[in-house]
N, C-alpha and C positions, 0 to 999 in steps of 0.2 A: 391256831387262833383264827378265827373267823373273820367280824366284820373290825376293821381299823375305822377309828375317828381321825380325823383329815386335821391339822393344826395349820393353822395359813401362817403362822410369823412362829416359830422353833423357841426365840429367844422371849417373847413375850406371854407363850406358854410355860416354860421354864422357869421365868423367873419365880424366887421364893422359898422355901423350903420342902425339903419332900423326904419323907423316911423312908429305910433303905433295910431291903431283906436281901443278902446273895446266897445260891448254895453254891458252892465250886466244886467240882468232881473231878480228879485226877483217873481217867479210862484207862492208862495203863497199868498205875498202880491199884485201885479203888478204893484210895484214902476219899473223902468228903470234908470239906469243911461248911463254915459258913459265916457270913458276915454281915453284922447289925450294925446301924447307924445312921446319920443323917447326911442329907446333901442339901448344900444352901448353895444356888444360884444370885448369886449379889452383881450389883452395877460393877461393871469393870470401867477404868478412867479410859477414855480414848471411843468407847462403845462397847456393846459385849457385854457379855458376863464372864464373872468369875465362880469356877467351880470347886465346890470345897467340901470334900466328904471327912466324914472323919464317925468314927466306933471301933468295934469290936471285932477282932478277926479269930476265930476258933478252931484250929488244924489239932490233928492227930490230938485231943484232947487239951492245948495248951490254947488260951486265949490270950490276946496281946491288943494290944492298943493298935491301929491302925487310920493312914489319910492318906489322901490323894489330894492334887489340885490341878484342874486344867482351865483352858480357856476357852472359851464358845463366842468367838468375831463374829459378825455380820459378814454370811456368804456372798456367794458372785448372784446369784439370781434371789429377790425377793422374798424373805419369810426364811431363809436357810440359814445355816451357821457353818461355820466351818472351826474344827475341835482342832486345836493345839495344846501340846505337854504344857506344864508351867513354865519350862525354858523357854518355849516358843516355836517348838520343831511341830510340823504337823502331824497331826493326827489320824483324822479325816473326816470328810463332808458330813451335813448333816442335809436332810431333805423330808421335813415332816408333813409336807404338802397333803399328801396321800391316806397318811395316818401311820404308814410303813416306811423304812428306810432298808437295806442292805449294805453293806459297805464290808471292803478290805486293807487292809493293814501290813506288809509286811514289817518284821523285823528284827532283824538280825537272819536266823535260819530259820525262826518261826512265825508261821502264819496267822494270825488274828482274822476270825470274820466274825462280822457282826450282824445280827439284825435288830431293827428298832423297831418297836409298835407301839401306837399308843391305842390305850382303849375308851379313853373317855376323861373330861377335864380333870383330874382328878388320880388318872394309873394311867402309867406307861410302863412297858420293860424294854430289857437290852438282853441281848443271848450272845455268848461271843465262843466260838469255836476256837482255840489257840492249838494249833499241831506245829511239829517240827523236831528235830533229833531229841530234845531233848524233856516236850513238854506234849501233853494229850488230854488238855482237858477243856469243862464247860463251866460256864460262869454265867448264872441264869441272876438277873437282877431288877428284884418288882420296887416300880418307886410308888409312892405313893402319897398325894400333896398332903404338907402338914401344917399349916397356916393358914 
């Protein structure tokens, strides 16, 4: 990706809803899937938002219902966030300063890296590399605002 748009506050970009394209790719087996749906950034009580995805997840030919929920606090320095699970375990930083983030993850014996871009008010994606004994895949996810 070329030029990144620079977000000054993460969480006030965010806010709202934004539709959701994933393809997942398993590299060592070379199943594909992919997953359709929305993600609504809502007021969280305390500050933050609350993240709430929820559609369609389609493997090996079977689709299913599928959600996720995390949390996006107000980070340590100005305009960032910092991402926690729904329990409240961390996740990790956000830094949409630049229009780019990088970030890592471990956990358990497998690695998550991430990269954030945004391109313009409007699309951002997330790329997340997951390796470790037991997993070797890419998770490419274009949001895109829907409200």
């Amino acid at each position: 990706m070329g030029e990144f748009w620079p977000v000054r506050d993460v969480l006030a970009h965010l806010a709202g809803s934004w539709r959701v394209e994933r393809s997942v790719r398993d590299l060592a087996g070379g199943d594909a899937g992919e997953f359709t749906g929305v993600t609504v950034f809502g007021p969280l009580a305390g500050g933050g938002l609350l993240h709430h995805e929820s559609g369609t997840f389609r493997w090996r030919g079977v689709a299913r219902p599928a959600e996720r929920t995390l949390r996006f606090l107000p980070g340590a320095a100005p305009g960032t966030a910092d991402v926690r699970f729904a329990d409240g375990r961390p996740f990790h930083g956000l830094d949409l300063t630049s229009g780019r983030h990088v970030v890592g993850h471990p956990c358990a014996a497998d690695l998550y890296e991430g990269e954030f871009t945004v391109r313009d008010a409007g699309h951002w994606r997330s790329v997340w590399r997951v390796g470790g004994p037991a997993k070797d895949l890419v998770l490419v996810t274009e949001y895109t605002r829907g409200d």
